[in-house]
N, C-alpha and C positions, 0 to 999 in steps of 0.2 A: 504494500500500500504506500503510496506516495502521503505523507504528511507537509502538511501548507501551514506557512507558516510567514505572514505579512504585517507589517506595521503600519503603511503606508499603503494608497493608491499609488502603482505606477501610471507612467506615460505611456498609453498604447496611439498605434497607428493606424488597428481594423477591431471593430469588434464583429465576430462569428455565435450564431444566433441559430441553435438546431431546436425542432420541433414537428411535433407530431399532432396526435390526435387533441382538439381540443385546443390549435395552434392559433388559427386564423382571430380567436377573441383574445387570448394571448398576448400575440403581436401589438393586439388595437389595443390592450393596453400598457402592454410596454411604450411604445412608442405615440402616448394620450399626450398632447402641447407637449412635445418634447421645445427647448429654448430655441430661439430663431438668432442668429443665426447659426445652422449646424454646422459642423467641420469634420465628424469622424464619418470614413465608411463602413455599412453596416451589410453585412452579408450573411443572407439566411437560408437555409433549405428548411423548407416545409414538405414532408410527404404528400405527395398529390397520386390522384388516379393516371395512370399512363394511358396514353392514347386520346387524352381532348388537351385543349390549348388554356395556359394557366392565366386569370384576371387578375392573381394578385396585385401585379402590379400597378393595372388600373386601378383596384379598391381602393388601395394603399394610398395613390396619388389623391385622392379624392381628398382625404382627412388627412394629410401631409403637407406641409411647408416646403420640406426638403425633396430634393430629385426624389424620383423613384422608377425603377427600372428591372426589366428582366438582364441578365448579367450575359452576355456574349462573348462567345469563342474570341481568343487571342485581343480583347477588348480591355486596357487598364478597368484595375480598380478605383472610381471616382472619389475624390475625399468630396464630405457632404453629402456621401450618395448615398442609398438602401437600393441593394442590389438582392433582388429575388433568384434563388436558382430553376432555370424552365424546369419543365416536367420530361422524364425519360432520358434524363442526360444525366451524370454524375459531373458534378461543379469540381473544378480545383483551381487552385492560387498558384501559378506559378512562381520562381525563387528572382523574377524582375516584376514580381507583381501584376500580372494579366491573368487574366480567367482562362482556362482552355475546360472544353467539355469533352466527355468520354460515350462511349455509346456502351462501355462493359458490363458486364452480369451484372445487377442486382446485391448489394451487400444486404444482411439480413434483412431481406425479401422489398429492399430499399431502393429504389433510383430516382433521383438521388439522393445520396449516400450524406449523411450529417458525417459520421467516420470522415468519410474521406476527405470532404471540405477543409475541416477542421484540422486532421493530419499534415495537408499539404500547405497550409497557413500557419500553420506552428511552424515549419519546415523554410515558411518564408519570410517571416515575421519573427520568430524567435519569442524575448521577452517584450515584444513591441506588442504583443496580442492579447485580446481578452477573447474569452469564448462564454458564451451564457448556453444552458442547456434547461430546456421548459420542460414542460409535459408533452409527452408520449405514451403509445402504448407498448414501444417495443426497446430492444437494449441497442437499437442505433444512436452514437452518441457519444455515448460513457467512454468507449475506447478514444476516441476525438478529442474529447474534453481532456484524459487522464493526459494524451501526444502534449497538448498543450502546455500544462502542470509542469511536464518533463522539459518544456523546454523553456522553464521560467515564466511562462504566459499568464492573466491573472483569469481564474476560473471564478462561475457564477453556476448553483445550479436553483431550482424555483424549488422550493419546499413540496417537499412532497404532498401534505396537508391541505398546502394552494392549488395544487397542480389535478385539472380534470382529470387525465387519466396520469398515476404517478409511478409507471412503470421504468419510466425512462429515466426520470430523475435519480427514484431508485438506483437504479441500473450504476450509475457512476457515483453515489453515496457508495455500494458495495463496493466498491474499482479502487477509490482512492478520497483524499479528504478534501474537497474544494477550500478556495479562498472564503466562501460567501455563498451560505444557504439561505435564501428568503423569500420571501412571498413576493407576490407580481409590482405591488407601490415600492416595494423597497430596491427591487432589483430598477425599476422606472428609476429610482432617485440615483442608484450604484451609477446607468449608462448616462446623466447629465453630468454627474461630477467627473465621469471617464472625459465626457465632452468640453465639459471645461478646462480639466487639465492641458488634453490637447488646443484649445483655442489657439490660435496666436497671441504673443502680447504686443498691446500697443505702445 
C-alpha cells in the first residue's frame, strides 16, 4: 500500500477526473461556479455506451464559463480547458502533452479506460498532476489513481458514503491511501484552490 502523506497543496498542471456510474450529476457538481477566470486543464473519462456519439460536451458547455470540449487525437492539452474523452476510444496524454487515442481492447470491460488516462498522465506530468476519482460501479481507476500517488501526483478520491455507486472509490481506498477522501462540496472546494494555486501572478 502506498501511504500519503502531504502538508501542503502542490502546484499541478492537469487535473485527471475518472468516473462512472452516477458520473454525469457528479461532474455538475464538481464543476457548480467553478471561479472565472479558469486556468487548469481538466480531463475526464466518463464511461459511456459505445456505438452512439457522446453530448457531454455540449451539456457541459451549457453550464460552463470555461472551454469545453471532446479531447482529439494528436491535439494539445488546452490550459482552461475541460476536455471530455469520446466514446470507444481509450484517451492518453502523451510525454509532450497531446492526447492520442487508441482503438485497443476494452480494460475492465472499459473504453475508455480511467487506468489508462491516468497512467499515461502520471507518466507525463509526474508530480505536476492531481487525479480525482468519483463514483463508479467498477475497479477502473484505482490502479490510475494508485500510477499517480507513485509518481508524486496529488490524489483525491469522493467518499464512498457520497458516492452513488461506491465501488470504484472503494476500489482504490483498498489499493493505497489517497491524499484527500471527501465528499463532492469538498472535493469542489480541493479543485478551486488547485486552480488558484496555479493562476498566474500579477
Amino acid at each position: 500500500m502506498i501511504e500519503r502523506r502531504r502538508t501542503a497543496l502542490p502546484s499541478v498542471d492537469l487535473v485527471a477526473i475518472g468516473t462512472s456510474a452516477g458520473g454525469i450529476d457528479a461532474l455538475m457538481r464538481l464543476f457548480h461556479e467553478l471561479p472565472q477566470p479558469w486556468h487548469l486543464p481538466l480531463v475526464v473519462v466518463l464511461h459511456l455506451p459505445e456505438g452512439r456519439d457522446s453530448r457531454l460536451a455540449e451539456i457541459f458547455a451549457r453550464r460552463m464559463h470555461a472551454p469545453v470540449r471532446e479531447a482529439q487525437d494528436k491535439a494539445p492539452v488546452a490550459a482552461g480547458t475541460l476536455h471530455f474523452a469520446p466514446p470507444g476510444y481509450h484517451l492518453f496524454i502523451e510525454r509532450d502533452r497531446v492526447f492520442s487515442l487508441s482503438c485497443e481492447p476494452p480494460v475492465l470491460y472499459s473504453r475508455p479506460s480511467i487506468d489508462l488516462l491516468m497512467e499515461s498522465a502520471a507518466d507525463a506530468y509526474g508530480p505536476r498532476l492531481a487525479g480525482f476519482l468519483l463514483t463508479g460501479a467498477n475497479e477502473d481507476g484505482a490502479r490510475g489513481l494508485a500510477a499517480i500517488a507513485a509518481a508524486g501526483g496529488l490524489t483525491a478520491v469522493q467518499h464512498p458514503a457520497d458516492a452513488a455507486m461506491p465501488q470504484m472509490p472503494e476500489a482504490a481506498l483498498a489499493l493505497f491511501s489517497p491524499d484527500h477522501v471527501l465528499a463532492l462540496p469538498e472535493l469542489h472546494h480541493l479543485l478551486t484552490q488547485l486552480d488558484a494555486l496555479h493562476a498566474p501572478s500579477d
